[in-house]
C-alpha positions in Angstrom: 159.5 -129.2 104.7 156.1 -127.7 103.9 155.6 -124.3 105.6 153.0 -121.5 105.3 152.7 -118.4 106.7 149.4 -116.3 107.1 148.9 -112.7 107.5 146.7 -109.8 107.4 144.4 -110.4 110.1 143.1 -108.3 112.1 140.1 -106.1 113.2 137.5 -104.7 111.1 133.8 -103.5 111.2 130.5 -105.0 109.4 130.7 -104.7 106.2 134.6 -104.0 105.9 137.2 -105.8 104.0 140.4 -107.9 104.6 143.0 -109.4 102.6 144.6 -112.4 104.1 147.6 -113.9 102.5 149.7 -116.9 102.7 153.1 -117.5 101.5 154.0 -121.1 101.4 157.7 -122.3 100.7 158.9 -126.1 100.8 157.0 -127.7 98.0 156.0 -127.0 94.2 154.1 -124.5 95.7 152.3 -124.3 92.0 151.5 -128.4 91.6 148.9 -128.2 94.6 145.4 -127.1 95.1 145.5 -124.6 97.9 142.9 -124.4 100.1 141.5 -122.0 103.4 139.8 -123.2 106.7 138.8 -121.0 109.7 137.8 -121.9 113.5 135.7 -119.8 115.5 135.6 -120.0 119.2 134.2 -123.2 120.5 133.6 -124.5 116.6 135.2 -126.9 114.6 137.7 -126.2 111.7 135.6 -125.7 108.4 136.9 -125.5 104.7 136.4 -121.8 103.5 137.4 -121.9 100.2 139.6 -123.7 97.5 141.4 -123.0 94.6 143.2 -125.6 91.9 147.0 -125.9 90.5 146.8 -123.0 88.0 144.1 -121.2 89.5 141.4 -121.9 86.9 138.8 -123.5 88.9 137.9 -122.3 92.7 135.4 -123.2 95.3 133.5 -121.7 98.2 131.5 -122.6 101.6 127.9 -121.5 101.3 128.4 -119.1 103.9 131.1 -117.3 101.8 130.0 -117.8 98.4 130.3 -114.3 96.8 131.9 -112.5 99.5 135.6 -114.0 99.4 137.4 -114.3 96.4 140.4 -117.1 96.6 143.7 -116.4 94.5 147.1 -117.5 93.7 150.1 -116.0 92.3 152.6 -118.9 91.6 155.6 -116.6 90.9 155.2 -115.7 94.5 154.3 -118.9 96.0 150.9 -117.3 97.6 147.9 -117.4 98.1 145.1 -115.1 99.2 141.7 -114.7 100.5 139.8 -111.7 99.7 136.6 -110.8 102.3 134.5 -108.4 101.5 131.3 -107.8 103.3 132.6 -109.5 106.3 130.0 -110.3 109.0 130.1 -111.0 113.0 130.2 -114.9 112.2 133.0 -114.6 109.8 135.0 -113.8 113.3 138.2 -116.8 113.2 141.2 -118.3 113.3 142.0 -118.5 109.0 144.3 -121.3 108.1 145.6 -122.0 104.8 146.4 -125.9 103.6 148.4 -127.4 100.6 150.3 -130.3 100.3 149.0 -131.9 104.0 151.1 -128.5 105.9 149.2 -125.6 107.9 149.7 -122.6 108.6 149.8 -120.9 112.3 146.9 -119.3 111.4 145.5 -115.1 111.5 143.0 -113.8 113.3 140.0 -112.3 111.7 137.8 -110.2 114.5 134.9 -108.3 112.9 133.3 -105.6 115.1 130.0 -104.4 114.8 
């Protein structure tokens, strides 16, 4: 069955940088757009970013355009979210999605 796993959450000040990845496994992980949402406290879930099968077209939110970078590397069946210039309202839960599945989730906590 579909499963992905997020990591590299965790705390960081204005400004900083994270890399969150997810490693999928149970599908043609390389056949599927991939996609990341977050949740913030007391919000809905909202689409971050998206990136095609083959990785040659992506997407963002307003919010994030030119701050994250979304990538793929299909020989390792992952995906990642790159945040640079990361804000107090960039503060969530980040999910990846592909093929219907999610992931647990990571926790992104920026400090000021």
């Amino acid at each position: 069955q579909v499963q992905l796993v997020e990591s590299g959450g965790g705390l960081v000040q204005t400004g900083g940088s994270l890399r969150l990845s997810c490693a999928a496994s149970g599908f043609a992980f390389s056949m599927y757009f991939m996609r990341w949402y977050r949740q913030a406290p007391g919000k809905e879930r909202e689409w971050v970013a998206t990136i095609t099968s083959g990785g040659d077209s992506t997407s963002y939110a307003d919010s994030v355009k030119g701050r994250f970078t979304i990538s793929r590397d299909d020989v390792k069946n992952t995906v990642y979210l790159q945040m640079n210039s990361l804000r107090l309202d960039d503060t969530a839960v980040y999910y990846c999605n592909g093929k219907g599945g999610w992931g647990q989730g990571t926790q992104v906590t920026v400090l000021t």
